[in-house]
N, C-alpha and C positions, 0 to 999 in steps of 0.2 A: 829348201822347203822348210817353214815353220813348224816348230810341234805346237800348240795352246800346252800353256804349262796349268797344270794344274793349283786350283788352289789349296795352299795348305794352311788351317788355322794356327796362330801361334799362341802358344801358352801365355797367359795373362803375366805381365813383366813383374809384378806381385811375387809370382812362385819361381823366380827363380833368384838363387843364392850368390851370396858379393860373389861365391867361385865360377860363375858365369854355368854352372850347374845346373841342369835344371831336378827339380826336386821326382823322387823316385821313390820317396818312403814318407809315411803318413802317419796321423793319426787320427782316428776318431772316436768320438765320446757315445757311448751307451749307457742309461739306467739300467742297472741290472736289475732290479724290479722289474722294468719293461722289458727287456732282449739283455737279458746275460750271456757272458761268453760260453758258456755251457750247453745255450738253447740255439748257438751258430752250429758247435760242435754237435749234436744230437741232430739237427736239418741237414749239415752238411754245405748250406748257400744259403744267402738270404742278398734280397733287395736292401740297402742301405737308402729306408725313405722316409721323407717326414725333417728334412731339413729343410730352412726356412729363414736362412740366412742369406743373403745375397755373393760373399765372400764363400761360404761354406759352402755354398752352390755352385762357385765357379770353382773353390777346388776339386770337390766332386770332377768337375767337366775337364780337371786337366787331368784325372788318374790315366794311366794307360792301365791295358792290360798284362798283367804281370807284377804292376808295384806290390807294395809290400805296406801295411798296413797293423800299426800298435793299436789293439781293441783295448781302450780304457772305461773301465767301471767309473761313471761319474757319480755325485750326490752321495751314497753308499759306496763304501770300500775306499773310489776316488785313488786307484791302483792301476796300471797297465796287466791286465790278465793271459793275452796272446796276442798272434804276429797271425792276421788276416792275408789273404793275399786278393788283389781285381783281378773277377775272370770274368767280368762283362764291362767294358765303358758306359760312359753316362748315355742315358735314355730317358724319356720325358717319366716325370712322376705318377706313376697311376694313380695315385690318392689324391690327386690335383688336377684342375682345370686352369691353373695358372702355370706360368712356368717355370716349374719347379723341376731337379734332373733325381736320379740314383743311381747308383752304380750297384753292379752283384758281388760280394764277397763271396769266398769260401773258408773256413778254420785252416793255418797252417801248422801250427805249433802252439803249443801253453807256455807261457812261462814258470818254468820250474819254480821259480821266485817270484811272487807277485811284485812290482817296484812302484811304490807307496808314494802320492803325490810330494809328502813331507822328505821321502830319500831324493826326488828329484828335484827340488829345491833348496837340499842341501849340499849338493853337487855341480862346483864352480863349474863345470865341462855344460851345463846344460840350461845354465843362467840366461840366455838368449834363446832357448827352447818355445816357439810359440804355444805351446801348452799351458806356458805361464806369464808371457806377454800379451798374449789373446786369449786368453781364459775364457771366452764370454762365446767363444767357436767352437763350435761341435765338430768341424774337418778344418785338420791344420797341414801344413806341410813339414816334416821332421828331415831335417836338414842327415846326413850320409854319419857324419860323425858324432850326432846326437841319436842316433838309431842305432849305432854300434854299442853307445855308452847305455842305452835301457838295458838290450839284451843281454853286456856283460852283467851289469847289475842285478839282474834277473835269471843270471846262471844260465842264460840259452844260448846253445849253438842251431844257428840255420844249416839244413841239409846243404850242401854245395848246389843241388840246382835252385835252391832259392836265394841266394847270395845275389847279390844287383853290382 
């Protein structure tokens, strides 16, 4: 007897790392004039919408639930502020009629140390960082051992159950 296998979509060959890895930790850009990491922390969740990138949309659609997420102040400050986490995968955009996705974060942690685009820059471990190769990306994917090197930077430790 046959089973019909299911189909299963495969993350965009984009997001995944030379380590045959697929990426599990993120970052995305906020004005903080518009959604500071202060006004996640105060809500508790928000929709991450209003992206409008074609790349930045398909990483949105590869988050799982559970990744782990660098909230950076862009324009102003232009710092990593905290560590986000996905508790909803991508869903069509409600501020659009096109198709556009979002995903829902929740606040996980602040960084004790905010880590200053200028500190990440001058840190050989993080020179292949798409934060600074794709600067022009509002959602990037942050490679396991460039996610370890913000936090220490930034003096934070993750609880044990959010460790990836």
């Amino acid at each position: 007897m046959s089973h019909p296998v299911e189909f299963q979509p495969q993350r965009p060959r984009s997001l995944w790392h030379p380590t045959g890895m697929a990426a599990r930790h993120w970052l995305a850009k906020s004005e903080p004039f518009k959604y500071p990491w202060s006004q996640l922390v105060e809500q508790g969740r928000t929709s991450w919408d209003g992206v409008r990138n074609f790349e930045a949309r398909n990483n949105l659609r590869a988050m799982a639930k559970g990744d782990l997420v660098l909230f950076y102040h862009s324009n102003e400050g232009k710092e990593v502020v905290g560590v986000a986490r996905v508790v909803k995968t991508a869903y069509p955009d409600p501020t659009s009629d096109e198709d556009w996705s979002v995903v829902d974060v929740a606040p996980h942690v602040a960084l004790p140390k905010p880590v200053t685009l200028a500190s990440i820059k001058a840190e050989p471990k993080l020179a292949q960082m798409d934060l600074l190769r794709r600067s022009r990306l509002s959602v990037v994917p942050v490679r396991p051992e460039e996610f370890a090197c913000i936090l220490h930077m930034g003096a934070c430790k993750l609880p044990p159950a959010a460790k990836r």
